[in-house]
C-alpha positions in Angstrom: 145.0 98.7 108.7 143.5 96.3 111.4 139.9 96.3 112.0 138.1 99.5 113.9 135.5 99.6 116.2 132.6 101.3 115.8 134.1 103.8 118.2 137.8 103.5 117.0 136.4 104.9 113.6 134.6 107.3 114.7 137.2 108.5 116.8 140.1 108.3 114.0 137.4 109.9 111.1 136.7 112.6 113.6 140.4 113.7 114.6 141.1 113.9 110.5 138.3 115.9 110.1 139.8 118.7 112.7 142.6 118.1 110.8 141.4 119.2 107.6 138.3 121.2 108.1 139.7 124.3 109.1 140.7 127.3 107.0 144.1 126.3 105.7 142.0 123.5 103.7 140.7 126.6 101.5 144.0 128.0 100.4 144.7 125.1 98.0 140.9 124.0 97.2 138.1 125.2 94.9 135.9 126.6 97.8 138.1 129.7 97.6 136.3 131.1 94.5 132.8 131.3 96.1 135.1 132.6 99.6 136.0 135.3 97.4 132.3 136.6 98.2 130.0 138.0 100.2 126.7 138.3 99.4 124.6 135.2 98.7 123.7 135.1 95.3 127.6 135.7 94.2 128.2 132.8 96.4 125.9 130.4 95.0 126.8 131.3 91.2 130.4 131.3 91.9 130.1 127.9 93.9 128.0 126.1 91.4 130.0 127.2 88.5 132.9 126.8 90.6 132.1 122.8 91.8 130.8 122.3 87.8 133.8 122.2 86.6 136.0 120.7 89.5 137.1 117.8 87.9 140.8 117.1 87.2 144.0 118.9 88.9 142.5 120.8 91.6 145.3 123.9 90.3 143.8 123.9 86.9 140.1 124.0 88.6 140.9 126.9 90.8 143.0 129.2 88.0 140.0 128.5 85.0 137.6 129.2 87.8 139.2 132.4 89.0 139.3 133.2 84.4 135.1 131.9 84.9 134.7 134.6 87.5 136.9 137.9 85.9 135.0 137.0 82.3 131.6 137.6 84.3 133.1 140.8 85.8 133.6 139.5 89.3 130.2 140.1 90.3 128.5 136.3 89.2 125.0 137.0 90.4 124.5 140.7 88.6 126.1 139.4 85.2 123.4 136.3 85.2 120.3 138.5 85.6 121.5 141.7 83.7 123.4 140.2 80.7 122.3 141.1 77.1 122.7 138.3 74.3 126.1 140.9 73.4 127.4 140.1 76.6 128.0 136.3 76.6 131.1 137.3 74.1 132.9 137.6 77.1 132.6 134.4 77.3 133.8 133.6 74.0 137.2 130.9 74.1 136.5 129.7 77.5 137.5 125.7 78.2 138.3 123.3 81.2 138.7 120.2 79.7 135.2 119.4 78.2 133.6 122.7 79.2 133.9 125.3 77.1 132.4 128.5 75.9 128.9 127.0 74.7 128.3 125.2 78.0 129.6 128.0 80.0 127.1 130.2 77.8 124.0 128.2 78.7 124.8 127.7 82.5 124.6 131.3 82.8 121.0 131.7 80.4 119.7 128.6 82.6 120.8 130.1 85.7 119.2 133.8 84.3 115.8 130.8 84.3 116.5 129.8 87.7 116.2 133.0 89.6 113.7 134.4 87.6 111.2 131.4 87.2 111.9 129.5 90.4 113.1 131.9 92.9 116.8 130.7 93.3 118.7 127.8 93.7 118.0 127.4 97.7 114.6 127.4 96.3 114.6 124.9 93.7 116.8 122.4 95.7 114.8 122.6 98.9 111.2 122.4 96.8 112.3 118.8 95.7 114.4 117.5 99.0 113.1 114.4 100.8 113.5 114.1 104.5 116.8 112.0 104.0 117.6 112.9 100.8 118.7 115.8 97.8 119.1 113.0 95.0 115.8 113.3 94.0 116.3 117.7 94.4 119.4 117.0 92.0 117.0 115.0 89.6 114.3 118.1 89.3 116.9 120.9 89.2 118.8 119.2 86.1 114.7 118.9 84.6 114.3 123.0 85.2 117.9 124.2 84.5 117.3 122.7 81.1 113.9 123.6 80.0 115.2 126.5 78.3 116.3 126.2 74.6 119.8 124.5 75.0 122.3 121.8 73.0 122.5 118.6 74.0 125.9 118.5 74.6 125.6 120.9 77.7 123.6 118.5 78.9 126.1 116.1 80.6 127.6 118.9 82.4 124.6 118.1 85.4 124.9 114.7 86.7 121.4 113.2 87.6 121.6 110.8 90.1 118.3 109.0 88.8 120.1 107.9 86.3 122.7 106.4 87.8 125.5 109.0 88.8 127.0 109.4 91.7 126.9 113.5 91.3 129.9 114.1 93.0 130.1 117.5 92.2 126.7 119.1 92.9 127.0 117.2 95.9 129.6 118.8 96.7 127.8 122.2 95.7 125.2 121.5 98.0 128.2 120.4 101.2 129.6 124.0 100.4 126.0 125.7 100.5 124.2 124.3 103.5 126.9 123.0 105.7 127.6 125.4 108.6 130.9 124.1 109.8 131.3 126.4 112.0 135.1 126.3 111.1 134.8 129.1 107.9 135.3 126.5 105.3 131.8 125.5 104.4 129.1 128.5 103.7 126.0 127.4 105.9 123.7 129.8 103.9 120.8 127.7 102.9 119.3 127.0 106.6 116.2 125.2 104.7 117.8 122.2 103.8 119.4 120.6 107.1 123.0 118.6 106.8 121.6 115.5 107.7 120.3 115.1 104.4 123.5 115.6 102.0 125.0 113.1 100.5 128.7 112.7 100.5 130.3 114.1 97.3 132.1 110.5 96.0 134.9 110.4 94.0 138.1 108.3 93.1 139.6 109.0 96.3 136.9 109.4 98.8 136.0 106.3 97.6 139.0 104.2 98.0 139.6 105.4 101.3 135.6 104.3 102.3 136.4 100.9 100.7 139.9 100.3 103.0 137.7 101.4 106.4 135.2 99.1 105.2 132.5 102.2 104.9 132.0 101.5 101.2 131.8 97.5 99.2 130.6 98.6 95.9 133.7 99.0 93.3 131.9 101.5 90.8 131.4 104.8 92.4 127.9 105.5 91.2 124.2 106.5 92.5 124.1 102.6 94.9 127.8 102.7 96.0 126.5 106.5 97.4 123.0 105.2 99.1 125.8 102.9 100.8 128.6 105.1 102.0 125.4 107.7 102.8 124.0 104.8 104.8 127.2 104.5 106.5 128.3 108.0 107.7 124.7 108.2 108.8 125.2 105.7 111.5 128.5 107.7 112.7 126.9 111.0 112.7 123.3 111.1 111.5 123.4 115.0 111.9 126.5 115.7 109.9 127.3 112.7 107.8 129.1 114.7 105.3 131.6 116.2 107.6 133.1 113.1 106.6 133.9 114.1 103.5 136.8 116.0 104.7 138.5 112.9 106.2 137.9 110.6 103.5 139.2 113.0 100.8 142.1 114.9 103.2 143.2 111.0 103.9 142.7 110.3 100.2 144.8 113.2 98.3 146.9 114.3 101.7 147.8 111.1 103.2 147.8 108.6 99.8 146.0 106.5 102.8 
């Protein structure tokens, strides 16, 4: 593909991102579990669970997280704060790929921590936001989600971008959340963090699709190829960067671009 101009690429970016950032997007991606939804604690829970395990074949993701939502009786937000010690059973056999039962167990005790110790997850991400940034918010929440008892193991199941991750999936979490798209695809129910401060949620194709418009130079996708691909959307649209998301994945997994 020849060189764009500054204008070219906005222009081409911004037609995909009609393309794909419209409700027919939802009908074969993970943001239809939290859709399923309607009040605003179910749709946190069921997006963050949801976006935790939304690695692999985007099928699988959507079918164990539909299993995720019926063990917790359909209603995510009531099972976290009501369940008993009994009632994690239900949980009992759970897996999607390196998830299983024991993580799935302590997301929903750490979550029970969440709302009851630090008011939410709106809360606890927009506490620790900087003016251009959640990376640090990410950092703090993965601090509190785990300072109740927990294994280890569970541990790598929240990516912390102070150490070096890219976090492609709570950024994506956070996309879902406080984006209002004003297209019914992304929720827009945390007004008191602002879109201009996501970060794009970077993954294998996002990423090579950034590198062939010359958005992106770094080969790893970590926490510095993000501050750079961030750096760049910014300059297209410093008040919805991650809009872009849409085009670079849609051209990605849609378009083998």
């Amino acid at each position: 593909m020849p060189k764009l101009t500054k204008t070219q690429l906005i222009d081409f970016l911004d037609s995909k991102v009609v393309l794909y950032n419209n409700p027919k997007f939802i009908e074969s991606d993970p943001i239809q579990i939290p859709h399923r939804f309607t009040k605003k604690e179910d749709i946190e829970i069921a997006g963050f669970l949801t976006a935790t395990i939304a690695w692999g074949n985007r099928k699988s993701i959507i079918n164990n997280a539909t299993k995720l939502m019926e063990r917790l009786d359909n209603t995510p937000y009531e099972f976290v704060m009501q369940h008993t010690k009994n009632d994690l059973n239900q949980l009992n056999g759970f897996v999607h790929r390196t998830f299983n039962d024991i993580d799935a167990k302590q997301f929903i005790t750490s979550l029970k921590h969440i709302y009851n110790k630090h008011n939410g997850l709106e809360r606890i991400f927009t506490k620790n936001t900087t003016s251009d940034s959640t990376q640090e918010a990410i950092h703090y929440f993965k601090q509190r989600f785990f300072e109740v008892k927990h294994l280890a193991r569970t541990q790598k199941h929240v990516s912390d971008p102070l150490k070096g991750s890219a976090a492609k999936r709570i950024n994506m979490f956070l996309r879902w959340m406080v984006r209002n798209d004003n297209a019914g695809v992304d929720f827009g129910i945390w007004n008191t963090l602002s879109p201009s401060q996501l970060s794009c949620p970077l993954d294998v194709h996002s990423g090579n699709v950034a590198r062939k418009l010359g958005l992106l130079n770094r080969k790893q996708n970590d926490a510095k190829a993000l501050t750079e691909l961030d750096n760049s959307l910014r300059k297209l649209d410093p008040k919805d960067p991650v809009k872009y998301d849409f085009a670079l994945f849609g051209l990605g997994v849609f378009e083998g671009f």
